[in-house]
C-alpha atoms as one frame of an Amber mdcrd trajectory, in Angstrom:
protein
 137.738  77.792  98.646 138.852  79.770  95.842 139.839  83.007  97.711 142.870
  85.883  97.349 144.396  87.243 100.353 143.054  90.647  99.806 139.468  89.566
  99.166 137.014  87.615 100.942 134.798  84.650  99.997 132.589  85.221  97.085
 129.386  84.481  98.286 125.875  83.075  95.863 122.849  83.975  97.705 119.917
  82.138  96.305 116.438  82.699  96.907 113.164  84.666  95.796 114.420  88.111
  95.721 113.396  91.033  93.765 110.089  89.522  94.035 107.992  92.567  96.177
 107.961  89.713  98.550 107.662  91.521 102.367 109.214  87.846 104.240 111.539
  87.090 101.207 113.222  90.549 101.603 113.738  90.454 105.597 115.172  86.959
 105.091 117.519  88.236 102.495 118.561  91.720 104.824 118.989  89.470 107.703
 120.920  86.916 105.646 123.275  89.330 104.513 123.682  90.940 107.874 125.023
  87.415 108.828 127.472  86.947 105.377 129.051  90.280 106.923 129.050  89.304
 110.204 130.718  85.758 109.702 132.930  86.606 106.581 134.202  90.253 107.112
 134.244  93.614 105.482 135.952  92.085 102.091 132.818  89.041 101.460 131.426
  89.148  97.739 128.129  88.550  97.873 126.242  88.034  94.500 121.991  88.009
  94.375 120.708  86.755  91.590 117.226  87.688  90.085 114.454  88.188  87.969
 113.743  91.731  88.715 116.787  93.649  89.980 115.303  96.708  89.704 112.904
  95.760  92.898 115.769  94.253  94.851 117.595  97.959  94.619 114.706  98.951
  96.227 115.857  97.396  99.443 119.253  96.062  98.870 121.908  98.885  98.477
 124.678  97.458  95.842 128.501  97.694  97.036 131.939  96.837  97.015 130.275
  93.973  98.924 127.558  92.914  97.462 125.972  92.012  93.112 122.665  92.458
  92.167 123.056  89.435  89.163 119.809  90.026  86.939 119.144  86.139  85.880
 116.915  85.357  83.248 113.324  83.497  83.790 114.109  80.621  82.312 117.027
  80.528  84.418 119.107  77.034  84.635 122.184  78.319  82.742 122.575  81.581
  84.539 122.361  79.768  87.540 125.775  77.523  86.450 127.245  79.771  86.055
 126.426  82.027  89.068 127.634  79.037  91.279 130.461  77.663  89.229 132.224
  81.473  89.572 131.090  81.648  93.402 133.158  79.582  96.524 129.894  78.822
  98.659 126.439  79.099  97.885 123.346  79.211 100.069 119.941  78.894  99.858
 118.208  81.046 101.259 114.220  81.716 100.184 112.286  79.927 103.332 110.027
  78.339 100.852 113.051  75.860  99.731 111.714  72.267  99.969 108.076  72.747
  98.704 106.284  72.526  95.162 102.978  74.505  97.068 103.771  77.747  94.544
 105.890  76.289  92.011 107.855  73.657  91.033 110.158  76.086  89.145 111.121
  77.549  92.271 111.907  74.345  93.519 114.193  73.168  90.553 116.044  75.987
  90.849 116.852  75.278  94.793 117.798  72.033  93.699 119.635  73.060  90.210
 121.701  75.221  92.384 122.866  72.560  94.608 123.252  70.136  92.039 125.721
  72.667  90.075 127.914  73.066  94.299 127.988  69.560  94.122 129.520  69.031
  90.749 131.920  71.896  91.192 132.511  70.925  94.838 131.552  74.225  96.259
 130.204  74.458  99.691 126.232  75.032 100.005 124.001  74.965 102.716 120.443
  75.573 103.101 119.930  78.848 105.199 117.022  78.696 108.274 114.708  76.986
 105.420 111.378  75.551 105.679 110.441  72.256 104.155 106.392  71.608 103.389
 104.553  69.919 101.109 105.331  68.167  98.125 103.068  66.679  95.896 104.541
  65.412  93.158 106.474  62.605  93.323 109.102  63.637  90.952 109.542  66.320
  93.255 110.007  64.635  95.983 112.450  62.348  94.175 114.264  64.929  93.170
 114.363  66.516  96.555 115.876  63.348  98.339 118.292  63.061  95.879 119.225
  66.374  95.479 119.269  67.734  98.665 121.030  65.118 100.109 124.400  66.398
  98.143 123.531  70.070 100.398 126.766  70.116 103.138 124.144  71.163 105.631
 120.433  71.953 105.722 119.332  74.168 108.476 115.634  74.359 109.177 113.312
  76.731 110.523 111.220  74.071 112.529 111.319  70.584 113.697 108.713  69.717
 111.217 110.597  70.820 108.344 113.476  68.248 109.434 111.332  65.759 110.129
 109.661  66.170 106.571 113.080  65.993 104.512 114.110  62.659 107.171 110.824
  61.419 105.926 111.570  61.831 102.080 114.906  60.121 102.429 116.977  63.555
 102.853 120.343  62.146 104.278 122.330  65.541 104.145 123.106  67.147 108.040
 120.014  69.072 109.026 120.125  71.477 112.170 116.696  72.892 113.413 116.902
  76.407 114.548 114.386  79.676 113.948 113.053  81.730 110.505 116.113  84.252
 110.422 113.066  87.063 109.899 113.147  86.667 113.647 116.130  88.764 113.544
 115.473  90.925 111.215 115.832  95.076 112.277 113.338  97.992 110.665 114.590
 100.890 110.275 113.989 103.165 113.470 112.584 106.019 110.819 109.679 103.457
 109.503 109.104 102.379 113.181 107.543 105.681 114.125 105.341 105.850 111.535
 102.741 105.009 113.942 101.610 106.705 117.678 102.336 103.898 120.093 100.899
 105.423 122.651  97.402 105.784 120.908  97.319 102.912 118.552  96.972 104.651
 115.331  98.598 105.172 111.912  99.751 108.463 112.633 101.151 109.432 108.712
 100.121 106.487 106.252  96.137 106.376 107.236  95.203 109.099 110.270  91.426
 109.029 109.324  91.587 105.018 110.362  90.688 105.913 113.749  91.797 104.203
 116.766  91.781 100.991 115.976  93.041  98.887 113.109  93.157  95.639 112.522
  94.997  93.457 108.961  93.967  90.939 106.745  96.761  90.059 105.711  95.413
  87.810 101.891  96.344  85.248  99.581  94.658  84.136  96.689  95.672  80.100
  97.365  93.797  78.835  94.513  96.303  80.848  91.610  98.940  78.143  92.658
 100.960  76.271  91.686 102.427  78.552  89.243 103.320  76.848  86.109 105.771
  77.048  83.222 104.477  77.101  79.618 104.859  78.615  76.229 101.511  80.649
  76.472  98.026  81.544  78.199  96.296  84.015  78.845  97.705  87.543  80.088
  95.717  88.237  82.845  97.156  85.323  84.080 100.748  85.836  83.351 103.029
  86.236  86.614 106.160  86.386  84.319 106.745  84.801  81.068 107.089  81.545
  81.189 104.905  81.329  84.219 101.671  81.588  84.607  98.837  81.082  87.242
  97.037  77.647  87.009  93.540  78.170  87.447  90.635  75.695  85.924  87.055
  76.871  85.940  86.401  75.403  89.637  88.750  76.434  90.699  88.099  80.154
  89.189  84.986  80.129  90.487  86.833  79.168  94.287  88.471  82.022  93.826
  85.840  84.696  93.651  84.060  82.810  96.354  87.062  83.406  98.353  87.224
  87.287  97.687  83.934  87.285  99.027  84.350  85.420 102.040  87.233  88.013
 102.665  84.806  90.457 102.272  82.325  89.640 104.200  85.129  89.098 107.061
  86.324  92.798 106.685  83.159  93.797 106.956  82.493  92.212 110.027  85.228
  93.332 111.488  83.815  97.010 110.918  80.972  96.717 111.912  80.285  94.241
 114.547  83.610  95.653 116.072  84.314  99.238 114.806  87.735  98.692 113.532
  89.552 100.359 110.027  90.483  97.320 107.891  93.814  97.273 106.567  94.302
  95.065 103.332  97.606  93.539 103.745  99.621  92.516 100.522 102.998  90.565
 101.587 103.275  89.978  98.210 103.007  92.222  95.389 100.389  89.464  93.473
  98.376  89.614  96.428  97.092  92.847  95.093  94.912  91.060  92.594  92.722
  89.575  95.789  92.926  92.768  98.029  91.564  94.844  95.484  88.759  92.167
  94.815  88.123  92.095  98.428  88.079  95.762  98.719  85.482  96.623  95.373
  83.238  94.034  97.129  83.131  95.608 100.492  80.290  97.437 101.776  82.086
  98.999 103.763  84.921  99.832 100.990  85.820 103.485 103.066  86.456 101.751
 106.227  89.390 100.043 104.240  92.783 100.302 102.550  95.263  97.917 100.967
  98.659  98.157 102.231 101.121  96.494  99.578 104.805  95.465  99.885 105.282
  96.659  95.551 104.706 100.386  97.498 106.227  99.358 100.828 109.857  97.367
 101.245 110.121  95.079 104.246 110.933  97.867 106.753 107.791  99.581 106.299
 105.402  96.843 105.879 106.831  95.046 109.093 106.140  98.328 111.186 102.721
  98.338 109.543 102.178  94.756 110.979 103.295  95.615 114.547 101.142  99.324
 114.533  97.969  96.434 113.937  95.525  96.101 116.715  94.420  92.385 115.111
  95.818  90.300 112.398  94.501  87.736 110.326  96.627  86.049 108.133  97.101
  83.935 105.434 100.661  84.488 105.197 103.019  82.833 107.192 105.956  86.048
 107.275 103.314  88.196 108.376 102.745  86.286 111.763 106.338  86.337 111.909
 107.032  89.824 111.660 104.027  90.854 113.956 105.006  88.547 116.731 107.553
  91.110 117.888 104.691  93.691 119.124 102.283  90.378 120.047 100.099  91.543
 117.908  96.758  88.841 118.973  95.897  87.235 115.589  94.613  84.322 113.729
  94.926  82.091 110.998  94.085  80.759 108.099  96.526  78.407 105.829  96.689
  76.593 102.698 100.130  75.165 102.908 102.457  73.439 106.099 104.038  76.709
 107.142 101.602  78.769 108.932 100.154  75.195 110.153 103.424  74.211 111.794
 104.427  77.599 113.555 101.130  77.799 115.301 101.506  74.099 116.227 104.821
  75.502 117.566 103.035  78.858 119.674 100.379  76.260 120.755  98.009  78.334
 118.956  96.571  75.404 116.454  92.865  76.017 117.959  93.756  79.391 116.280
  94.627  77.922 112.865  91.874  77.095 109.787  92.341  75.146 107.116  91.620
  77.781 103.720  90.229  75.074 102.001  87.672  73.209 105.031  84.462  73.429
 104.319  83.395  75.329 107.220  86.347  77.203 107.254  84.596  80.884 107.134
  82.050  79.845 110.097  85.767  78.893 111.692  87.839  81.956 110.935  84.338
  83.999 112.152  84.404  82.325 115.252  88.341  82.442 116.150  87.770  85.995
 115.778  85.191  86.627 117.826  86.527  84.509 120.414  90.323  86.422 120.312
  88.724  89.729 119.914  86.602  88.875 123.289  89.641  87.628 125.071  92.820
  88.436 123.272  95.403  87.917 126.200  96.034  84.601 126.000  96.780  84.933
 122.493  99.385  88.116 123.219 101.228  85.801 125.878 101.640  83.002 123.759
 102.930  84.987 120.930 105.377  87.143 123.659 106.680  83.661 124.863 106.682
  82.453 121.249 108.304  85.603 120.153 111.319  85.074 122.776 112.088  81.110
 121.873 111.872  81.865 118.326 114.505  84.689 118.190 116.462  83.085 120.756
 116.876  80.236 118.068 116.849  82.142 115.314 120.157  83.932 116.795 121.422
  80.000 116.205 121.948  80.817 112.814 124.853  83.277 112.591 126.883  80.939
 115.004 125.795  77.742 112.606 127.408  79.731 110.117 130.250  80.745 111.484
 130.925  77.105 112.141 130.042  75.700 109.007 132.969  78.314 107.695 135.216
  77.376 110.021 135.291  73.865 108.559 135.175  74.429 104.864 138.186  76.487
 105.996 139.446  73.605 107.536 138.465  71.371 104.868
């Protein structure tokens, strides 16, 4: 490595940051936590991104660590971000997976492409690996990833996928570093344990409050090109890919959603909070929310107002939690919050599988999946204690591994050191 005596490693973090992105930004705190940890006080770490102004929301800049703001159409930034760096990690959980974008994707794989030509050590940080469905992709992936120094995954399944696409690079299977991830005390007594209730964001909620956390599954992939229309524009060049069918999907999903949250307040006399892990996820909640009858029973909680400390104490002050987003069972398993699922990639699929909780888990696009979701509820609501115990023992393996990753670290520097 390309390091002075009086300075530490510089250090490329690479992943989905700046996004308003509630799992991508407790990833990237407990990430760097781990950079400091391993490589001392004197580490360089660089972030780049699309939208630095939202990482500063979270991310304090130092003597220790860049905010980079990269371009959208961002292959030659990233060059050069690696070629002036001495290791580079990914570390967005959604590495090995076209389900949003295949942008996203390339750039994983242009960054490691760019360590291998200029021989700098990269690794693939507590990752997850789900589907891919183009083959392309997948090509790209095998050959690609296979020139990573080491691949850490976040579950068995994600190793197994990457074995089963040819991936030959070393792969270690550990824990989502969110596990370890820290709110700050101040944000964790925003709510009355004791009672149950958000005690200064929503006090006229009541006693009882239970998430939907949403996700509109049908705007993806996100795709690259020259124009279309702006309603539909995530960020120039990429917009959301949605055909007629699969517009009309989409409204029939806001009112499913609907329907749900009103359910919940009525048949069971709850507040519903509208959960947003991502700031897009606004465009559903506030669907969901103009079509509910009971609209003042409701509020969307969004992670564009709310950076990950916040919206992770919001998820543990929940009485219930349905999600569609896999970071949002993460972060809630801490407080064993009972919840439910329902999924439209591998993620949320495989860490139920993992809890034992895949009676628990719907498929978002089965055609009886709201008759499904309706009835996990009812059935957790009635009984919700063998739910809390498997997420309590979950909760404890998970961290346990997740704790993995620092020493993996640590060891992976000790022999680029070496090497």
């Amino acid at each position: 490595m390309d390091t002075q005596k009086t300075e530490g490693p510089r250090v490329l973090l690479v992943g989905y940051s700046g996004a308003n992105n509630t799992g991508a930004e407790a990833l990237l705190l407990a990430d760097i936590e781990d950079m400091r940890a391993v490589f001392g006080p004197n580490v360089r770490i660089t972030i780049p991104t699309i939208n630095p102004a939202n990482l500063r929301r979270y991310v304090k800049e130092g003597p220790d660590v860049r905010i980079a703001p990269m371009p959208t159409v961002f292959f030659a930034a990233l060059r050069t971000f690696v070629k002036e760096s001495d290791l580079v990690f990914l570390v967005e959980g959604s590495t090995y997976m076209d389900t949003w974008t295949s942008a996203i994707l390339w750039a994983y794989l242009w960054a490691t492409h760019w360590a291998d030509e200029f021989d700098k050590p990269c690794a693939a940080y507590a990752v997850d690996a789900g589907q891919i469905k183009s083959g392309l992709n997948r090509r790209l992936v095998r050959t690609q990833a296979s020139e990573t120094d080491l691949i850490i995954t976040r579950s068995a399944a994600a190793a197994e996928r990457l074995r089963g696409w040819g991936v030959t690079a070393p792969i270690e299977v550990t824990a989502d570093n969110a596990f370890t991830f820290l709110p700050d005390p101040a944000d964790a007594g925003l709510f009355d344990a004791d009672a149950g209730l958000f005690d200064r964001l929503w006090p006229e909620a009541g006693n009882r409050v239970m998430g939907l956390a949403l996700v509109d599954f049908y705007l993806f992939p996100v795709v690259m090109r020259p124009w279309g229309p702006k309603e539909d524009c995530y960020r120039w060049p990429y917009y959301y890919s949605l055909p007629p069918a699969e517009r009309r999907a989409a409204e029939e999903l806001a009112d499913s959603y609907a329907a749900l949250a009103d359910h919940l307040v009525t048949e069971h006399g709850v507040s519903v909070a509208l959960i947003c892990m991502e700031e897009l996820d606004e465009r559903i909640a506030r669907k969901v929310h103009s079509r509910m009858a009971c609209a003042d029973r409701a509020r969307i909680f969004s992670s564009r107002e709310y950076a990950a400390s916040k919206m992770t104490s919001i998820l543990r002050g929940l009485d219930f939690l349905v999600t569609a987003r896999y970071h949002a069972c993460v972060l809630s398993m801490a407080a064993h919050v009972p919840q439910i699922a329902v999924g439209h990639d591998l993620r949320l699929k495989s860490i139920y599988a993992e809890l034992g909780l895949q009676d628990f888990f719907v498929d978002a696009r089965s055609p009886d999946r709201d008759a499904q979701l309706r009835a996990n509820l009812d059935r957790v609501l009635a009984d919700p204690e063998p739910v809390r115990a498997a997420l309590r023992r979950g909760y404890q393996e998970h961290l346990a591994k997740a704790r993995c990753n620092r020493e993996l670290l640590r060891e992976f520097a000790r022999t680029q050191e070496r090497g």
